[in-house]
C-alpha positions in Angstrom: -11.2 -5.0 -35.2 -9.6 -7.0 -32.6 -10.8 -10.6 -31.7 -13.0 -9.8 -28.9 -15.2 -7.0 -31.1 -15.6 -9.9 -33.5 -16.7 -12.6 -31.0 -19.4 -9.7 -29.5 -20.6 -9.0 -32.8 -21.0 -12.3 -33.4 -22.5 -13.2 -30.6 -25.2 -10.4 -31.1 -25.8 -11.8 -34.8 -26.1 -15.5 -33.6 -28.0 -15.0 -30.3 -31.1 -12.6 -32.8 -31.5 -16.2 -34.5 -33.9 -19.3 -33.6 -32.0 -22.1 -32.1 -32.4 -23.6 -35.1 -31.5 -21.7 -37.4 -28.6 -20.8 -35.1 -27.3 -24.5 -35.3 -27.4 -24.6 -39.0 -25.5 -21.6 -39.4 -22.8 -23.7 -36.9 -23.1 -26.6 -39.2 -22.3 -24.8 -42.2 -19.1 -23.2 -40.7 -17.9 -26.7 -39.3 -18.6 -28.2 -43.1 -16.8 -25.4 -44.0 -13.4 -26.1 -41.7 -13.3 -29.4 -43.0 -13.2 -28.6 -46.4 -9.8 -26.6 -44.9 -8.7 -29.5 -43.3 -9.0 -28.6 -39.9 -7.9 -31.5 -37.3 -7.2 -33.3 -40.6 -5.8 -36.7 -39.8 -5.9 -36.4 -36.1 -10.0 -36.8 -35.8 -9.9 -39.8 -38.3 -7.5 -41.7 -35.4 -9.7 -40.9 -32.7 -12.3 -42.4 -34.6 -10.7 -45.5 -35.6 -10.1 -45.6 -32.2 -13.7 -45.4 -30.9 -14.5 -48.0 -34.1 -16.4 -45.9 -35.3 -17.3 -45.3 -39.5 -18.4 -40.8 -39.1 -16.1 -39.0 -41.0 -14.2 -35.8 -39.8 -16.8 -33.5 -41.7 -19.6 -35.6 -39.4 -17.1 -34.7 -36.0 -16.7 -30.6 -37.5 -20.4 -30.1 -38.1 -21.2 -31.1 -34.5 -17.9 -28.6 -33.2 -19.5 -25.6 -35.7 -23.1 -26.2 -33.9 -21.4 -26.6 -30.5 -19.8 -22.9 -31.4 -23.0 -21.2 -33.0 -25.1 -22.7 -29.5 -22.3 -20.9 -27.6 -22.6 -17.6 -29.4 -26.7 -18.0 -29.4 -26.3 -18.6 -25.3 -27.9 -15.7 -23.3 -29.2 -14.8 -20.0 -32.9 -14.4 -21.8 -32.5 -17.7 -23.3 -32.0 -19.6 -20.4 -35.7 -20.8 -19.9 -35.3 -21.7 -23.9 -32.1 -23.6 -22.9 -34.1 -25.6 -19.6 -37.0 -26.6 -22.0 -34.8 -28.1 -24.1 -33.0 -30.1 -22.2 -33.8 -33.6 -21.2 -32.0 -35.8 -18.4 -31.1 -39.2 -18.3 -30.0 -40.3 -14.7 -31.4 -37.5 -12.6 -31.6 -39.7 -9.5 -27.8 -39.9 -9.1 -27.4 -36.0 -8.8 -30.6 -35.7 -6.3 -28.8 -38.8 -4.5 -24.8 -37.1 -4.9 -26.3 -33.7 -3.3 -28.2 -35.1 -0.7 -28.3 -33.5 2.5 -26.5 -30.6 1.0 -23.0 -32.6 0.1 -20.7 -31.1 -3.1 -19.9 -33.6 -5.9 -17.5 -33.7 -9.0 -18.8 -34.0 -12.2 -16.3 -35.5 -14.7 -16.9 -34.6 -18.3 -15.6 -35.5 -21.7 -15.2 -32.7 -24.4 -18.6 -34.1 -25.9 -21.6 -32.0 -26.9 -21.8 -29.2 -25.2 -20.3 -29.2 -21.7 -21.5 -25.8 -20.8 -25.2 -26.8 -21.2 -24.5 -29.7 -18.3 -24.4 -26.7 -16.3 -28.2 -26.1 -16.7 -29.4 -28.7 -14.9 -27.8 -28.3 -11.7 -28.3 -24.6 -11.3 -32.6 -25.4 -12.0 -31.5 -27.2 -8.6 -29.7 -23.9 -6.9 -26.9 -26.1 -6.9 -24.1 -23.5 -7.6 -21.1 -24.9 -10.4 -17.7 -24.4 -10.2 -15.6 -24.9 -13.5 -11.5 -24.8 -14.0 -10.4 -23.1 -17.2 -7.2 -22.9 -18.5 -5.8 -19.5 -19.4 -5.6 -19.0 -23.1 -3.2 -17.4 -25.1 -5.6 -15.4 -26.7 -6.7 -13.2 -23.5 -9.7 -11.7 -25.8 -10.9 -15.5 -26.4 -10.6 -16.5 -22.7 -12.2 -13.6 -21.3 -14.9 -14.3 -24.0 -15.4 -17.9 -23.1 -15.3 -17.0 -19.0 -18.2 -14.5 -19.7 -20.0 -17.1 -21.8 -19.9 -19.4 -19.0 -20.4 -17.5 -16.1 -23.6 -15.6 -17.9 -24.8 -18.8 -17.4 -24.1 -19.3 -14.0 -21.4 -21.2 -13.5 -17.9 -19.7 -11.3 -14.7 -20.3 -13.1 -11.7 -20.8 -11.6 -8.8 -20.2 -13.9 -6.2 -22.6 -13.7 -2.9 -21.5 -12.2 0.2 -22.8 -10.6 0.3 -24.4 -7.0 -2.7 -25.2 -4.8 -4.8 -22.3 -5.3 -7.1 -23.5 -7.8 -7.7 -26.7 -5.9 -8.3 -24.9 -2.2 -10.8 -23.2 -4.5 -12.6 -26.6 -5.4 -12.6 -28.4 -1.9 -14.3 -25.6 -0.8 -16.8 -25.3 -3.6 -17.2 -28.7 -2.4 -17.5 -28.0 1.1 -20.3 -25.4 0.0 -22.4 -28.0 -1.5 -21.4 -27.2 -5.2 -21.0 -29.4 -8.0 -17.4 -29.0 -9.7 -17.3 -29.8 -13.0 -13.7 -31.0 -14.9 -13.3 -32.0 -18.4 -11.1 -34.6 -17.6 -10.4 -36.5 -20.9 -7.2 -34.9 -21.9 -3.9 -34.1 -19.7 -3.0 -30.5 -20.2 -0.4 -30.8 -17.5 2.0 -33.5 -18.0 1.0 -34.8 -15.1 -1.7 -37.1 -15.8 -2.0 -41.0 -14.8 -1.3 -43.5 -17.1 -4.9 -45.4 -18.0 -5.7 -47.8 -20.8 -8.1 -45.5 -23.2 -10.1 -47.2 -26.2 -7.5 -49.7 -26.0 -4.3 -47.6 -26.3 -1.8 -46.1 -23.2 -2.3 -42.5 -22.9 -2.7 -40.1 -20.4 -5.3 -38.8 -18.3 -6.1 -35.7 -15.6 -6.2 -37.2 -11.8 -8.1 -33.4 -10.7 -11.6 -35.1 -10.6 -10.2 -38.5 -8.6 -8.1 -36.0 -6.5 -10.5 -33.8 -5.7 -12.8 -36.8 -4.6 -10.2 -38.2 -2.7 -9.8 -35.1 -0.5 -13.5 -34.2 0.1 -15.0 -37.3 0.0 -17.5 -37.1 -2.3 -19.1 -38.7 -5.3 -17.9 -38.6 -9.3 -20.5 -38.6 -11.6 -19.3 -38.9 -15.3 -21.3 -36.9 -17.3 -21.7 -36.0 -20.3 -24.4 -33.5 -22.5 -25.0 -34.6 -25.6 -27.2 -32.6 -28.3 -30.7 -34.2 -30.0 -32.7 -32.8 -32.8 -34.6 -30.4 -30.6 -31.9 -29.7 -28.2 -29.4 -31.7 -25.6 -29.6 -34.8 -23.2 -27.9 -34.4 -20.3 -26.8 -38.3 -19.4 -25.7 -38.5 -15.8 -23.8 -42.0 -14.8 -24.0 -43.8 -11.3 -21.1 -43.0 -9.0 -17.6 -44.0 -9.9 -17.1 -46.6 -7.9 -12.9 -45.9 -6.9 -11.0 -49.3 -6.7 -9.9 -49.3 -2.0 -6.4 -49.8 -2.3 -4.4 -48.9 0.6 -2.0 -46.4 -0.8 -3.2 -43.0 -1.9 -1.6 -42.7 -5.3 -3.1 -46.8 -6.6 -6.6 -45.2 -5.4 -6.2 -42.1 -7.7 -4.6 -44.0 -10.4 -7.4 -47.3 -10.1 -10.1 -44.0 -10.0 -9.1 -42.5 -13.0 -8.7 -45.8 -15.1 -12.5 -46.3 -14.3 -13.6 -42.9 -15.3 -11.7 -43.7 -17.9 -13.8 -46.7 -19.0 -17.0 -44.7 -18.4 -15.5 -42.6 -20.7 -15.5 -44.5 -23.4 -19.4 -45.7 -23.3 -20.4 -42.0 -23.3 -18.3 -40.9 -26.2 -19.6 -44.2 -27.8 -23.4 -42.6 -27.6 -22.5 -40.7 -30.3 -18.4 -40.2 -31.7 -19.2 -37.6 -33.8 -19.8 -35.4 -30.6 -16.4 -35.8 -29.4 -15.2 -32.6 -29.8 -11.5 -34.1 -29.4 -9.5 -32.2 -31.9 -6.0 -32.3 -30.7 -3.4 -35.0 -30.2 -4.4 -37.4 -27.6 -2.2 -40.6 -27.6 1.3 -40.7 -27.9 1.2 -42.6 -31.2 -0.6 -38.9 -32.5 1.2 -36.9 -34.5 2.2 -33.9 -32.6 1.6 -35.7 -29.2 3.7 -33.4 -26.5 3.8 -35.5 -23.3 
């Protein structure tokens, strides 16, 4: 049976349970990848990093229910998936999309990112997301379906300025373009102090401001007991500088910092399970 037939299946098994249940089932398959030593080593760092005392099995367990909730996702759970959610800064995205304007919403991989998505479509705000192409063409295809079954466009990420004449005009259309922005797939990130080590970081979201003129919110959707909390930050504020390049590389130092207070709601919800630093093992930039 080839990947996709088993992500459908389950899919179909996970999405008959209660979100509860679903999440539990998650739990128990994160507990189990630790026991396997998945992102052994590498999730401890980013801890120590954070100063945090969870443990890797604490980080897995919240990736396995991050999985099951994708898999239980559905276009008849959606009103499920609204009542569940709570917002924290709901003001800034009424004030970012006033009079019609787009804005950029810059995420870390915590919680679940897709769920932000919820909030903003309740609105008829449409959302644009950038995906990388996968190796695995049955995954990606899976994951773009999961997405966009929930509303949001996906714009797959490919060479030259395609993908970004996509997102100024997403922009232009009033849209909110969210980018998971903590981690440079490209080589071609900015150099930014990060939990108190140099690393790398994507300049799309500052970019993309920087063109269109509109706001960054740094957001992040982070699960409860009874479902997720969608926390919504004031406007980057983007260090004036008169050069182009000092604006983008000031902007993406303070996302950045904002950064690092959301992942410091709760670490174990980073869902960071790669080489990030270029003191990491494995580290490819």
């Amino acid at each position: 049976m080839s990947l996709g037939r088993w992500i459908a299946l389950a899919s179909r098994m996970v999405g008959a349970l209660p979100f509860g249940v679903a999440r539990r089932l998650g739990s128990f398959g994160g507990r189990i990848a630790a026991r396997r030593g998945m992102a052994e080593g590498i999730v401890e760092r980013h801890l120590a990093r954070v100063g945090s005392t969870a443990s890797r099995r604490d980080v897995l367990e919240s990736y396995g229910r991050y999985w099951s909730e994708a898999l239980w996702a559905s276009p008849r759970r959606l009103p499920e998936m609204r009542e569940r959610l709570e917002v924290d800064g709901h003001q800034y995205f009424l004030d970012a999309h006033e009079g019609g304007r787009g804005a950029v919403y810059a995420l870390p991989h915590v919680g679940n990112w897709e769920y932000a998505a919820i909030h903003p479509l309740a609105y008829d705000v449409p959302v644009v997301a950038v995906a990388e192409r996968l190796p695995d063409a049955d995954m990606g295809r899976w994951i773009t379906e999961t997405r966009e079954m929930i509303g949001i466009e996906i714009v797959v990420l490919e060479k030259g300025h395609r993908t970004m004449g996509r997102l100024v005009e997403s922009i232009g259309e009033g849209a909110g373009v969210a980018l998971l922005s903590d981690r440079d797939l490209s080589g071609n990130g900015v150099e930014v102090e990060f939990f108190g080590e140099t690393t790398r970081m994507p300049q799309g979201a500052i970019a993309l401001a920087e063109l269109t003129g509109c706001v960054v919110l740094p957001v992040a959707c982070l699960a409860t007991p009874t479902g997720h909390r969608l926390v919504i930050r004031p406007p980057l504020e983007i260090p004036d500088a008169p050069d182009r390049s000092e604006r983008i590389r000031g902007g993406v130092q303070a996302l950045a910092n904002a950064f690092e207070e959301l992942i410091r709601l709760d670490p174990t919800q980073w869902h960071l399970l790669q080489p990030n630093w270029p003191s990491d093992p494995g580290y490819r930039w």
